[in-house]
C-alpha positions as CSV (number, residue, x, y, z in Angstrom):
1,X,0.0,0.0,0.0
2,X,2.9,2.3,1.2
3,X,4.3,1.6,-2.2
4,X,0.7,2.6,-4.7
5,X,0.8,6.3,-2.5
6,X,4.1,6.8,-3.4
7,X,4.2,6.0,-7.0
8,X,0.7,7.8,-6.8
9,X,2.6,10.9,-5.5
10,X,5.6,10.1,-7.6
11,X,3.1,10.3,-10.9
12,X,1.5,13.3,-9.5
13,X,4.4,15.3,-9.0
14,X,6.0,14.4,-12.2
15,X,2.6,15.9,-13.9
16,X,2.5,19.3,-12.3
17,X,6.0,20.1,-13.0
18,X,5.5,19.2,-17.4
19,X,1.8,18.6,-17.4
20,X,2.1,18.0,-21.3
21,X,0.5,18.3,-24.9
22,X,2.1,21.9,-24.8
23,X,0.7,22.2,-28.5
24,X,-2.6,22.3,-28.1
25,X,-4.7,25.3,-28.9
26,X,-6.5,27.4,-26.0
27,X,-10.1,29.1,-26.4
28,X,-10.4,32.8,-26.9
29,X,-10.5,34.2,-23.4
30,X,-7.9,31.7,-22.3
31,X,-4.1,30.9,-23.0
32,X,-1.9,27.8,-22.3
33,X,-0.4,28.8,-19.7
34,X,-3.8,29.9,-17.5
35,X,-4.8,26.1,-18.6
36,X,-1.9,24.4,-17.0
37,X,-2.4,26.1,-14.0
38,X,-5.8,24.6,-14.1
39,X,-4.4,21.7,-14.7
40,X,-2.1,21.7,-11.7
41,X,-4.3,22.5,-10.0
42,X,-6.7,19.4,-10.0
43,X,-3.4,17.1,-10.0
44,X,-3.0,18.6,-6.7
45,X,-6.7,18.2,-5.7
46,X,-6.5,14.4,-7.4
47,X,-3.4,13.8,-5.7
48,X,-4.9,15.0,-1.9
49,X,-8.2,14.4,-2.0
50,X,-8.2,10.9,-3.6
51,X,-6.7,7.5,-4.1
52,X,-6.8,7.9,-7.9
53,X,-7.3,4.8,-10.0
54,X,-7.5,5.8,-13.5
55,X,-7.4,3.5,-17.0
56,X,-7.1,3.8,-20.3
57,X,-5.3,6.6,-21.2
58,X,-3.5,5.1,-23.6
59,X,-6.9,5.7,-25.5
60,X,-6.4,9.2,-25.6
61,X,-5.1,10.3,-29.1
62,X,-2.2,12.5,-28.7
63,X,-2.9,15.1,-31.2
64,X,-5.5,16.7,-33.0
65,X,-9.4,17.5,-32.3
66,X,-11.2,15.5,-29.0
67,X,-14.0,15.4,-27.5
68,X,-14.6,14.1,-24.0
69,X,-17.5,12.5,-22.9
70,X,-18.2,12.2,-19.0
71,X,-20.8,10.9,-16.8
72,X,-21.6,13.4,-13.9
73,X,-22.6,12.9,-10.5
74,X,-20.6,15.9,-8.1
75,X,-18.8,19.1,-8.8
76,X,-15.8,17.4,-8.8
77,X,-16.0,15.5,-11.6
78,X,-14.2,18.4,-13.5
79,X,-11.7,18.9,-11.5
80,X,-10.9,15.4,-11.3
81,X,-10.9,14.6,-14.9
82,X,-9.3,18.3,-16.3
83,X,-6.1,16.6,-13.8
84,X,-6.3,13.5,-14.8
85,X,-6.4,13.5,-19.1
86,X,-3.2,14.0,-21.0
87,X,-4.5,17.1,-23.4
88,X,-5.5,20.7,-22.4
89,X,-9.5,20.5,-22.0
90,X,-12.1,23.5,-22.3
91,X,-15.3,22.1,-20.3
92,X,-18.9,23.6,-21.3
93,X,-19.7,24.5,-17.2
94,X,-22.8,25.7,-16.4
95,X,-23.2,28.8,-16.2
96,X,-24.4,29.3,-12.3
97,X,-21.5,28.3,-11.5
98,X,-19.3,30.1,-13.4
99,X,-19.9,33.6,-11.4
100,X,-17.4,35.2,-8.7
101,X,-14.4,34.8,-8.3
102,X,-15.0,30.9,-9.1
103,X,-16.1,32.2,-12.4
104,X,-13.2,34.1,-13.4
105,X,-11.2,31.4,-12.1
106,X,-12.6,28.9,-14.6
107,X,-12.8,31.4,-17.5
108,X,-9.1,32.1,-16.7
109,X,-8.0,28.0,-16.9
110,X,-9.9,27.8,-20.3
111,X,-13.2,26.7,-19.3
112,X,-16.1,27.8,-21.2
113,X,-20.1,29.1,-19.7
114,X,-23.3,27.3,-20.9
115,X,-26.9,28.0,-20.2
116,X,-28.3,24.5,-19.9
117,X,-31.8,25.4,-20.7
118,X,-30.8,27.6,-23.6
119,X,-27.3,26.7,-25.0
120,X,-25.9,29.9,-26.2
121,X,-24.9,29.3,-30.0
122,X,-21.4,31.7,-29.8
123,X,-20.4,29.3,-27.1
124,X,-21.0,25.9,-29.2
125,X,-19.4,27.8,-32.1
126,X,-16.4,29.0,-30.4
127,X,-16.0,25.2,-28.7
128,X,-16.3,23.7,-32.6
129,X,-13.4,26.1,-33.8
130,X,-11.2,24.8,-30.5
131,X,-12.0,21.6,-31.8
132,X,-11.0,22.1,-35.8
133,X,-7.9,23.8,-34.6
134,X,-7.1,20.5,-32.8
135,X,-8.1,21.2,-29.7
136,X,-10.1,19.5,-27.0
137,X,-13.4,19.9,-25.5
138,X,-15.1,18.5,-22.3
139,X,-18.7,18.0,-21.5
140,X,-20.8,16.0,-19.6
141,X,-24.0,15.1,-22.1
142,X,-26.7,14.2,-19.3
143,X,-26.8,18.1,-18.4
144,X,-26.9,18.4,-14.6
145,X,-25.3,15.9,-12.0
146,X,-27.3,13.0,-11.0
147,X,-26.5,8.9,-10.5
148,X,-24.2,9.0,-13.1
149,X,-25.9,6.1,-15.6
150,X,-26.4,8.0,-18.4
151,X,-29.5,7.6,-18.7
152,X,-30.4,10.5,-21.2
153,X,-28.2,13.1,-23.0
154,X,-28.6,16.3,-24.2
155,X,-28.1,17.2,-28.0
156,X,-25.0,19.5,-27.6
157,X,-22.5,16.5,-27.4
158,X,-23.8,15.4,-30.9
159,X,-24.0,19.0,-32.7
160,X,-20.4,18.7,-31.6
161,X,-19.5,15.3,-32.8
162,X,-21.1,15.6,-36.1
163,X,-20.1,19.2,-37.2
164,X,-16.7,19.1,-35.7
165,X,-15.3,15.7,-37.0
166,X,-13.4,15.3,-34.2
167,X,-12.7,11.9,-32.4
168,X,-15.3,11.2,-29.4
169,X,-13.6,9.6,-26.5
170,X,-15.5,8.8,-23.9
171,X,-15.1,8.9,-19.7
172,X,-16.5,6.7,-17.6
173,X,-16.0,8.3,-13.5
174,X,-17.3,7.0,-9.9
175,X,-16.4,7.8,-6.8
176,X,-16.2,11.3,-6.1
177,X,-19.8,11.7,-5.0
178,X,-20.5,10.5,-1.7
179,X,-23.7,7.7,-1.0
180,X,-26.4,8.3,0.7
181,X,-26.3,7.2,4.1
182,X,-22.3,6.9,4.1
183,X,-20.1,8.9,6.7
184,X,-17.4,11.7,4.9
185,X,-14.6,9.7,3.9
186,X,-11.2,10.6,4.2
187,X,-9.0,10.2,0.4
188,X,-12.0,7.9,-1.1
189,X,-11.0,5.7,-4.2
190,X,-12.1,7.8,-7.2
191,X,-12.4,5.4,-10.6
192,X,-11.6,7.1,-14.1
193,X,-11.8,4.7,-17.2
194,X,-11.4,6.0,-20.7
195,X,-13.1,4.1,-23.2
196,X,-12.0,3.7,-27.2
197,X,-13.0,6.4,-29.1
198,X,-16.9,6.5,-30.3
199,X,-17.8,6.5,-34.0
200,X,-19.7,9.0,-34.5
201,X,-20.0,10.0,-38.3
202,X,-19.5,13.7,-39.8
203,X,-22.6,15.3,-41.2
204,X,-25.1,17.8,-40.7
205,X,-28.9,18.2,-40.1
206,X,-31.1,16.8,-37.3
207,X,-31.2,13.5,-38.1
208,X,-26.8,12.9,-38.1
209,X,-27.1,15.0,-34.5
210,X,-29.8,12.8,-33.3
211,X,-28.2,9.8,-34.2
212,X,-24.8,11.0,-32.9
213,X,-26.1,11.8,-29.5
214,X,-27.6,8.5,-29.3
215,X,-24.3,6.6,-30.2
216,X,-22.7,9.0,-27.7
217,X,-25.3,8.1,-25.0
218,X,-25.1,4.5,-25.8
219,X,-20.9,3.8,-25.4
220,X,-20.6,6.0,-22.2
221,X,-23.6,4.0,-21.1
222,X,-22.0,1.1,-21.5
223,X,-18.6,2.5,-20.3
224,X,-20.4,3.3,-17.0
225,X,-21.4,0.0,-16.8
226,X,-17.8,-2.1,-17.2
227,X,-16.2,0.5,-14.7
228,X,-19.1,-0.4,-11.8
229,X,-18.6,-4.3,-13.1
230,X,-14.6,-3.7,-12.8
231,X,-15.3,-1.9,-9.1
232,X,-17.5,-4.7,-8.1
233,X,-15.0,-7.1,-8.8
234,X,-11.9,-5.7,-7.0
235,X,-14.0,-5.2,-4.1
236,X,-14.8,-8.9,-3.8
237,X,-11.2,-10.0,-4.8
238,X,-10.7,-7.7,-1.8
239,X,-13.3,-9.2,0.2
240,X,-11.9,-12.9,-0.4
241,X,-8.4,-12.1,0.0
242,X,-9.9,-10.5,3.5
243,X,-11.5,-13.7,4.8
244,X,-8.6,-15.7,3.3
245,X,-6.1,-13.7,5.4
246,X,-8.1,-14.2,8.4
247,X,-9.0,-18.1,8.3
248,X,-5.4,-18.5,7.3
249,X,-3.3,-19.9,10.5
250,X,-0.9,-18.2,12.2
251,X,2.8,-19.5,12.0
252,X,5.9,-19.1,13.8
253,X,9.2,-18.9,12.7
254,X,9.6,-22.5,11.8
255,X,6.4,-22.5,9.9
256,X,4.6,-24.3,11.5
257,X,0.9,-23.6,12.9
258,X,0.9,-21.5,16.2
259,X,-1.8,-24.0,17.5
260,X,0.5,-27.0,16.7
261,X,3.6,-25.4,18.8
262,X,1.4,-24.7,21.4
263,X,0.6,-28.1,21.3
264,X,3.8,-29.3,21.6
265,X,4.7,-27.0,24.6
266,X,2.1,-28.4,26.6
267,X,3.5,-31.9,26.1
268,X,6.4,-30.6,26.8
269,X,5.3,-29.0,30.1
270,X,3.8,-32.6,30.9
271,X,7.4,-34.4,30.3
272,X,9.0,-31.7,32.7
273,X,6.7,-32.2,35.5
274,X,6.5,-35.9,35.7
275,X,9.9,-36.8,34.3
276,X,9.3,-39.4,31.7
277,X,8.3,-39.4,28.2
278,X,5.5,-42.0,28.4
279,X,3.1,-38.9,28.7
280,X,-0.4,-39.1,26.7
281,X,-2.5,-36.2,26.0
């Protein structure tokens, strides 16, 4: 255990000094720099607040135009993932949130404000040209945090896909909201699994963007679904290996069973006291 933190910290550290793809294009209001410091900062928060345990970024294309996919259940969410990915991501925030000095914060770090009733059209437009120019756009398609299951999607992530032509990667994330009934933990496992990149063909007109936000809703559906599988399963491997460690008999430093030497010692005891060896148990 000793060992994961520090390669954790190791891997963290090694991030915020060269957090990477130093190529990639920043929005308008924004410039690489103010989106590394964004970036530092949730490696920091990653690195603090959670036991990361992330997958699949070798799925992340290195260059050119990408957009990210996420399922959303708590604020952090884009923290976490704007630390964890290996490109400079612009999320579409809502746009309550993006006021005060939180706002200018975000604004500053490359991040870009979205009415979710009424999508402003200079906003979708201005994240398209980020993504012809090669760079990379975040959203999270359900609209509003919730259990995370994708269960509907909005049609933004699909205007996106189709118009843009960029490659659709999707996120699957668990962990950073907190379940109902369950104390406040301290450093709870966070899960990030990037999927392969989505299909989605170029084209315009309702029916390509209805299409491609269903394709979108359907991978990161499924995504959702083999990261909660993959969860389920470490935790019973670490349930088994639990019960395994305790069943499992205690030894000394001959190896053999404590019960068995303690066995012995009370023959032992009985030889002592009664000098002979013809002692029964």
């Amino acid at each position: 255990m000793v060992t994961a933190v520090a390669a954790t910290y190791r891997g963290a550290w090694s991030r915020l000094r060269r957090p990477g793809a130093d190529a990639d294009p920043a929005p308008a209001h924004a410039d690489g720099r103010g989106m590394d410091l964004g970036r530092r900062i949730g490696i920091v928060l990653c690195a603090l607040s959670y036991r990361m345990r992330v997958a699949g970024m070798e799925r992340v294309p290195t260059t050119g135009g990408v957009l990210f996919v996420a399922n959303h259940m708590n604020f952090f969410d884009g923290p976490v993932l704007f630390g964890s990915l290996p490109r400079r991501v612009s999320f579409l925030i809502k746009s309550e949130a993006v006021t005060g000095p939180l706002g200018r914060l975000l604004r500053h770090v490359g991040q870009y404000s979205i009415d979710r009733d009424a999508p402003g059209r200079e906003v979708l437009l201005a994240a398209l040209e980020q993504l012809r120019a090669g760079g990379c756009i975040g959203l999270f398609p359900e609209g509003t945090r919730g259990d995370g299951n994708v269960g509907q999607v909005f049609g933004g992530a699909g205007w996106l896909a189709v118009r843009s032509g960029a490659q659709v990667v999707p996120v699957a994330v668990r962990g950073t909201a907190r379940p109902a009934g369950v104390r406040r933990r301290f450093r709870p496992p966070v899960h990030v699994l990037v999927g392969d990149p989505i299909p989605v063909a170029a084209g315009a007109g309702r029916r390509a963007v209805d299409a491609g936000t269903e394709l979108v809703r359907d991978r990161l559906a499924r995504l959702v679904l083999e990261l909660d599988s993959q969860i389920a399963a470490d935790a019973e491997k670490e349930r088994a290996g639990s019960v395994a460690d305790r069943d499992r008999p205690a030894r000394d430093e001959r190896g053999d069973p404590v019960s068995e030497r303690s066995e012995r010692a009370v023959l032992l005891i009985g030889i002592d006291r009664r000098g002979t060896s013809g002692v029964t148990r």
